[in-house]
C-alpha positions as CSV (number, residue, x, y, z in Angstrom):
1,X,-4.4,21.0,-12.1
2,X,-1.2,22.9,-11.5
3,X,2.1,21.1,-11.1
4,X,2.5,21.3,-7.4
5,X,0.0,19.8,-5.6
6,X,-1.2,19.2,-2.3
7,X,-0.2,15.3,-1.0
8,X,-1.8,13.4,1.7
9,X,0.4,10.5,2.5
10,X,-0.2,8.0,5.6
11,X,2.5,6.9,7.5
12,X,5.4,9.2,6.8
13,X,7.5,8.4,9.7
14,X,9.5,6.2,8.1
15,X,10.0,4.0,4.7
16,X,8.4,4.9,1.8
17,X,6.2,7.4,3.4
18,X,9.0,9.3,4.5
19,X,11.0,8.9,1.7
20,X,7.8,9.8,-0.7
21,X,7.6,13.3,1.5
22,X,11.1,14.3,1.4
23,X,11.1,13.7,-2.2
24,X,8.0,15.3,-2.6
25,X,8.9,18.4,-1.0
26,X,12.0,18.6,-2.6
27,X,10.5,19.2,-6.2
28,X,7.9,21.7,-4.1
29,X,4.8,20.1,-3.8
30,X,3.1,20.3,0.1
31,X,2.3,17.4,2.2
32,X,0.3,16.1,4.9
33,X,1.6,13.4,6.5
34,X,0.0,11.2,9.1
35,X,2.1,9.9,11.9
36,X,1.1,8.6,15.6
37,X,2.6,11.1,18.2
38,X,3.9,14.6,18.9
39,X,7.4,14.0,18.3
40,X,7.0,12.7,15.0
41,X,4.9,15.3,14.1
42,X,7.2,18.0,14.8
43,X,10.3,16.3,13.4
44,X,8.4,15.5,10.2
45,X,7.2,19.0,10.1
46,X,10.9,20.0,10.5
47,X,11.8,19.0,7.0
48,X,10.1,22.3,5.8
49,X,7.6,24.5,7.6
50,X,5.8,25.7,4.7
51,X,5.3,22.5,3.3
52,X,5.3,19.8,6.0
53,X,2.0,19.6,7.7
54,X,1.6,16.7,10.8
55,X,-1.6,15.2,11.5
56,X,-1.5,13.1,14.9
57,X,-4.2,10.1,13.2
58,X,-4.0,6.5,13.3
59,X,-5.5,5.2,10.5
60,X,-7.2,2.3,12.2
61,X,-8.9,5.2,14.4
62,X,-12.2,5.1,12.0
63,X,-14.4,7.4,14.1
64,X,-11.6,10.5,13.6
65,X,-11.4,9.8,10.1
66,X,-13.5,11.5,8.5
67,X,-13.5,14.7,11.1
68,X,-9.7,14.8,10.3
69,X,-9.8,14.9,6.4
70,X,-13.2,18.0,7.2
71,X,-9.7,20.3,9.1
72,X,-7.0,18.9,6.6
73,X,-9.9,20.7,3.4
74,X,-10.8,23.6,5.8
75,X,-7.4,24.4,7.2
76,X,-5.0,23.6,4.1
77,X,-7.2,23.7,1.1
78,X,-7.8,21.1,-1.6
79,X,-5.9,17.6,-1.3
80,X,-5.2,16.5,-5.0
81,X,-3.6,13.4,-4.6
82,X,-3.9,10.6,-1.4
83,X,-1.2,8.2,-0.9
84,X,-2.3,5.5,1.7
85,X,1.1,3.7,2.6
86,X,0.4,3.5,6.8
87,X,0.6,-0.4,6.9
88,X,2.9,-3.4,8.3
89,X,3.9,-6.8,7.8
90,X,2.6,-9.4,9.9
91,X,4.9,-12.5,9.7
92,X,3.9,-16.0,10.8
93,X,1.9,-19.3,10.1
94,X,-1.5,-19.6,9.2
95,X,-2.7,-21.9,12.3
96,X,-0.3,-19.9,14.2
97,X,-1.5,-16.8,13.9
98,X,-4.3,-15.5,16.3
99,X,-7.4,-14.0,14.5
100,X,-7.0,-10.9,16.7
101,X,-3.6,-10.7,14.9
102,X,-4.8,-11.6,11.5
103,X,-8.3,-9.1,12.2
104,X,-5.8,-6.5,12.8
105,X,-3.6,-7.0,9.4
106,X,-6.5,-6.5,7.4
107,X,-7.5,-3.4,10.1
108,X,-4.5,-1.4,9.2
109,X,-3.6,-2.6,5.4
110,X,-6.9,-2.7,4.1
111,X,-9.6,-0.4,6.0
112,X,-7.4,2.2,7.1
113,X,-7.1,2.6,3.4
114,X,-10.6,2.2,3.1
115,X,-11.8,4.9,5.6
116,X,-9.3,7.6,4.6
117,X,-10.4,7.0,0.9
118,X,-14.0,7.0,1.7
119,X,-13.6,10.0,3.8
120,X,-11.4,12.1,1.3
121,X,-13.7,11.1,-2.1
122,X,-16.3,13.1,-2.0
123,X,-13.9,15.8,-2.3
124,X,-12.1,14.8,-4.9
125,X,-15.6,13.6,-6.8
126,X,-16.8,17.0,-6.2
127,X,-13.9,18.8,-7.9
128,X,-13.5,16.4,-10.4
129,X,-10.1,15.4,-10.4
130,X,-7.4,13.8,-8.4
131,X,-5.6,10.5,-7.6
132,X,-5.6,7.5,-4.9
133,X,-2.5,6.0,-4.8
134,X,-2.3,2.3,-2.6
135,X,0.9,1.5,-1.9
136,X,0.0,-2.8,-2.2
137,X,2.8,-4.9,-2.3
138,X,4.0,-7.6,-4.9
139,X,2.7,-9.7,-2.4
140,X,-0.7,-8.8,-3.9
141,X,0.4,-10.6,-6.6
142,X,2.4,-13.2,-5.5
143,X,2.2,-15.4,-2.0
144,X,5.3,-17.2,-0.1
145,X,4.4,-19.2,3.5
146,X,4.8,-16.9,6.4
147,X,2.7,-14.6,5.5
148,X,-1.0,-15.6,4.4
149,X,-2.9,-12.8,6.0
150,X,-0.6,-10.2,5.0
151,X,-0.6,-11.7,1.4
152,X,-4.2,-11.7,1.6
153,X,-4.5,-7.7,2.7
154,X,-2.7,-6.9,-0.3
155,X,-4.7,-9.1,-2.6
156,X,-7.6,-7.2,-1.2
157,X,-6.4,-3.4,-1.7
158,X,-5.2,-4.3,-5.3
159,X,-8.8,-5.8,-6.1
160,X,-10.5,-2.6,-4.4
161,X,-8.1,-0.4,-6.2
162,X,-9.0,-2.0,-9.3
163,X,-12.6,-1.5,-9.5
164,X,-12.4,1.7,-7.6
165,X,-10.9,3.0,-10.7
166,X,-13.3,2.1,-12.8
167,X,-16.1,3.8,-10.5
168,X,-14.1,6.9,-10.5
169,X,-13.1,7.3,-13.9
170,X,-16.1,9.5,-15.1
171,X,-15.2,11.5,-12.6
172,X,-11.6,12.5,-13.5
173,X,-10.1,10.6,-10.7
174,X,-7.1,8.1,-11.4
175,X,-6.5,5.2,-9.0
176,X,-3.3,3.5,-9.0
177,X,-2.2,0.4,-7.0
178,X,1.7,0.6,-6.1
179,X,3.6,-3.1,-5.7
180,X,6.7,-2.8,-4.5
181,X,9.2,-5.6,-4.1
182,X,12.0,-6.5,-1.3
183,X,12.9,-2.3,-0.6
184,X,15.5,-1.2,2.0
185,X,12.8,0.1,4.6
186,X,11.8,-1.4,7.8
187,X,9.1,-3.3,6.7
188,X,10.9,-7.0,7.6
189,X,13.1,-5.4,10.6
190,X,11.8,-3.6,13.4
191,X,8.2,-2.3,11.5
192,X,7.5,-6.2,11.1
193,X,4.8,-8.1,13.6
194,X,6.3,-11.7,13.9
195,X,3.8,-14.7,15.5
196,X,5.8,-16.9,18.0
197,X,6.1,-20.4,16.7
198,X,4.3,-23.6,18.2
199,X,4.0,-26.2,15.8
200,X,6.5,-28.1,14.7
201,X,5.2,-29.8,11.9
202,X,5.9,-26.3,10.3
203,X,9.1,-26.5,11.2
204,X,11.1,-27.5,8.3
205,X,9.0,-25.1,5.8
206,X,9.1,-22.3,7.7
207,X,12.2,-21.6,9.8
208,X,14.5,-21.0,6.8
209,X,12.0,-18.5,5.7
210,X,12.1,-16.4,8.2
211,X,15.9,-16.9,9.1
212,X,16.3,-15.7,5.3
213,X,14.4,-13.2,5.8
214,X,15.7,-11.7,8.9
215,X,19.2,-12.4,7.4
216,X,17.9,-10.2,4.0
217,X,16.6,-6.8,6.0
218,X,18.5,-4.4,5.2
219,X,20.5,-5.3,2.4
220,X,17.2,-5.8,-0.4
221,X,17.2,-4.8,-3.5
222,X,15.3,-1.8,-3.9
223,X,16.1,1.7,-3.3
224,X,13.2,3.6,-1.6
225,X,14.1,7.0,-2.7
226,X,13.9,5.8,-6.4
227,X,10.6,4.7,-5.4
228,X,9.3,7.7,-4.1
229,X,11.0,9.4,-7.4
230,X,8.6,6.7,-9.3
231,X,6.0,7.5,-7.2
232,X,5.7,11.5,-8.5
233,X,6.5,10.4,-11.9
234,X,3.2,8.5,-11.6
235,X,1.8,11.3,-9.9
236,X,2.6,13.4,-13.1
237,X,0.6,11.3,-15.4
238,X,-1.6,12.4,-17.9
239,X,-2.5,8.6,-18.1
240,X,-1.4,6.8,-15.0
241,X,-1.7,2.8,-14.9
242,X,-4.5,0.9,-12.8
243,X,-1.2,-1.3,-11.3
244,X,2.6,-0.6,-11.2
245,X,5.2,-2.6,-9.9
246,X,8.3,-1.0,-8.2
247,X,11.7,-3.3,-8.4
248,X,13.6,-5.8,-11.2
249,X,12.5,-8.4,-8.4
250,X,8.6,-8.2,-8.1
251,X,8.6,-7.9,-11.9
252,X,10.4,-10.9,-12.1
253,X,8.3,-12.5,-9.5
254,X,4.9,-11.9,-11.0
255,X,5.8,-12.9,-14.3
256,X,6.6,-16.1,-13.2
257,X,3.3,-16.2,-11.3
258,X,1.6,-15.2,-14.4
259,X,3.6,-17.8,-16.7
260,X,2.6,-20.2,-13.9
261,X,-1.2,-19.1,-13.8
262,X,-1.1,-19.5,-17.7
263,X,-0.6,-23.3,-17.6
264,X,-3.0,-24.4,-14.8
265,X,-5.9,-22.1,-16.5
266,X,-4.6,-24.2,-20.1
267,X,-4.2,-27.5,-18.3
268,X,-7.8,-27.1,-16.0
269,X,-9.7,-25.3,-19.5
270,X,-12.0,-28.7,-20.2
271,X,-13.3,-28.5,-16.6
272,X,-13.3,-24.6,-16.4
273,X,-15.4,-25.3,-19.8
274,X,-17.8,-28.0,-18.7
275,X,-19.6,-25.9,-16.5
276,X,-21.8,-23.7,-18.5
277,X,-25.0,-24.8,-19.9
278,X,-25.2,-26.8,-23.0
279,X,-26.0,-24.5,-26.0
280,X,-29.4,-25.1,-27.6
């Protein structure tokens, strides 16, 4: 594969999509972006005609899926790498929560991922080569109150990424799942979907969660252009890694968890133990 490649990346209006296509660009690869209207379309093709190309999809569209990744091959030739990042946060309480809201989480974060994959792979199987990136979330790793359905989205793509990989393996094709930490995007200002609260006994858990978090937009940690540059260092693997983390803090956090995880499987090992068959 030569060293500029063709990119489809989901959701490049803003955060790390965007960031991930200006970058990309920038060191002359081409990209496809996905977006959700006309004007963001031609402003993302703005950034460079020769390289920019908008696709009006909503990922959660399944039936235009697949006809839209049949004119992305026919139109703008072989995609070598797929970035599925089109995804949001859904903030709010378990019981709280409607299941039309938590249906739609999992809608967007996990099967819009699901049907743009399935829909590109046989491409990519065919030529024998490429990469699916999934752009998961530490929150795939680690869990906080507030946020049990997106948690559990992002639980979900890192376990499909995971044994997608190993499907796909024979075939050339790497599959990585991205974790980013807290970034500076819009993920907990205006991109985030917040449930209205109605049960008090929640109250004292849960409201300096979200105050904190409302308080923290915009001034977290991590850097989304350095993201996006770790993003086509990946891409530039001859050996990239089923999983990588993205910020000090998400490392931090999912050591802990693992440290954590660690002692309950030691402490629980007996009963774990007890439950196989006697040996003969």
């Amino acid at each position: 594969m030569s060293s500029v490649k063709t990119l489809l990346v989901t959701g490049v209006s803003s955060g790390f999509g965007r960031a991930l296509a200006i970058e990309a660009i920038a060191v002359g690869h081409r990209v496809i972006g996905t977006v959700r209207s006309e004007s963001a379309r031609q402003t993302f093709e703005a950034l460079a005609p020769s390289q920019a190309f908008g696709r009006l999809l909503d990922v959660t569209d399944f039936e235009r899926i697949d006809p839209a990744i049949v004119e992305m091959e026919s139109s703008l030739g072989p995609i070598d790498v797929l970035v599925n990042n089109a995804g949001y946060g859904h903030e709010g309480i378990f019981e709280e929560s409607s299941l039309a809201e938590i249906r739609h989480q999992f809608d967007v974060n996990v099967f819009g991922a699901v049907a743009v994959t399935k829909a590109l792979l046989p491409y990519l199987r065919q030529r024998r080569r490429g990469h699916i990136i999934n752009i998961t979330s530490m929150g795939g790793f680690i869990t906080l109150p507030g946020v049990a359905d997106y948690c559990g989205s992002k639980f979900a793509l890192e376990g499909l990424s995971e044994a997608l990989g190993k499907e796909l393996k024979p075939f050339n094709i790497a599959v990585t799942a991205v974790a980013p930490g807290s970034f500076r995007t819009d993920w907990a200002g205006r991109s985030m979907v917040r449930s209205p609260r109605s049960i008090a006994d929640y109250d004292a858990l849960f409201d300096p969660i979200r105050t904190a978090r409302e308080a923290k937009s915009g001034k977290q940690l991590g850097d989304p252009v350095k993201a996006a540059r770790a993003i086509l260092a990946l891409i530039a693997s001859d050996q990239p890694p089923a999983h990588l983390l993205l910020g000090s803090d998400a490392l931090a956090l999912v050591r802990e968890k693992l440290v954590h995880y660690a002692v309950e499987l030691d402490a629980w090992e007996a009963v774990t133990r007890s439950t196989d068959f006697d040996a003969v």
